[in-house]
N, C-alpha and C positions, 0 to 999 in steps of 0.2 A: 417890388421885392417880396419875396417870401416873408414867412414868419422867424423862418429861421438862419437867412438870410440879414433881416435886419437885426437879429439876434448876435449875429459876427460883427456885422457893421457896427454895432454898438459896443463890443468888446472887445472891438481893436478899438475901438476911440478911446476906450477908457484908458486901455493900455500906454495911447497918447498922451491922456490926461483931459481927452475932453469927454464931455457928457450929456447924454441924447437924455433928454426930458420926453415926456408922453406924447407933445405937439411932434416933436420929431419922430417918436414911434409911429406914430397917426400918420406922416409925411408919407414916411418909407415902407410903411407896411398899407394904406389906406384902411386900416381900421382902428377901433379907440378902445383901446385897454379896458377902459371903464364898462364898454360895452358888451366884453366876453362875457358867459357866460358858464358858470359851473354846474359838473355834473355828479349827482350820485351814480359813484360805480354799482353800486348793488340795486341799484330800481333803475337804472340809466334814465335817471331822471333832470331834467334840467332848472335851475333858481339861478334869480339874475346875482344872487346876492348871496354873502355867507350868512347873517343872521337868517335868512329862509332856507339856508342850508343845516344852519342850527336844528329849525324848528323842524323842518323834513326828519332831521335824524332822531327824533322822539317822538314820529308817528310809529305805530301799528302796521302798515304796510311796508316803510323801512326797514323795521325788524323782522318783518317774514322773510321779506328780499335777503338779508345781511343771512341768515340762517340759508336760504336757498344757495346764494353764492357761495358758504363756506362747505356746504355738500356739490358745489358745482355744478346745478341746475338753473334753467335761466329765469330770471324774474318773471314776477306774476305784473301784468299792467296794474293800474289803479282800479280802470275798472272792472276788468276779471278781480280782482281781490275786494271791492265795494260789491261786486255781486255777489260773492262766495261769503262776504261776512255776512251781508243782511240774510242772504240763506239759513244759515246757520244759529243766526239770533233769532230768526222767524222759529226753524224746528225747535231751537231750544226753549221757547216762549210758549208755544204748542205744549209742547212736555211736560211745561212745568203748568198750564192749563188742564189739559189732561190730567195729572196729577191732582190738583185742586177740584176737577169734577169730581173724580173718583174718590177721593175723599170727604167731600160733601156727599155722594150716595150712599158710603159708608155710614157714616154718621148719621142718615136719613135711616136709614134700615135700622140701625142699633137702636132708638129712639120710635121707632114703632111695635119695636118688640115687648 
């Protein structure tokens, strides 16, 4: 049976008065509840579990997704977004490098004068 087939089958029974437990959902559908697995809509990302679904939803990469999807653009993967960050920590690290040289020449110059 389908999934939504054993979805009737179970809710005319109840209707009966009987009730399909998970071994019976497992029967009629051959797969086990416990084993589905949920997905974040905004990074279509998959956790077998809500507490990793928890922890998913206060990363950094969820939040960019949750912001793409409400402009309706399609999610960035993990790794296109781990590649774009360390980019961007790289330039910003540089910059603030940079910054630090040139201010130490400064200070070198001013001190020889």
């Amino acid at each position: 049976l389908s999934l939504r087939d054993a979805q009737e089958v179970a809710l005319r029974g109840a209707a009966d008065g009987r009730v399909y437990g998970p071994a019976a959902f497992k029967d009629m559908t051959g797969e086990d509840q416990k084993e589905r697995r949920i997905t974040c809509l905004a990074c279509q990302y998959e956790v077998p579990s809500r507490e990793e679904l928890a922890e998913h939803y206060s990363c950094d990469w969820h939040a960019v997704n949750a912001v793409r999807k409400s402009a309706s653009v399609a999610p960035l993967s993990l790794r296109y977004f781990e590649h774009r960050r360390d980019s961007l920590l790289a330039a910003e690290q540089h910059e603030i490098d940079g910054k630090t040289a040139a201010a130490s020449f400064d200070d070198a110059m001013r001190t020889k004068r």
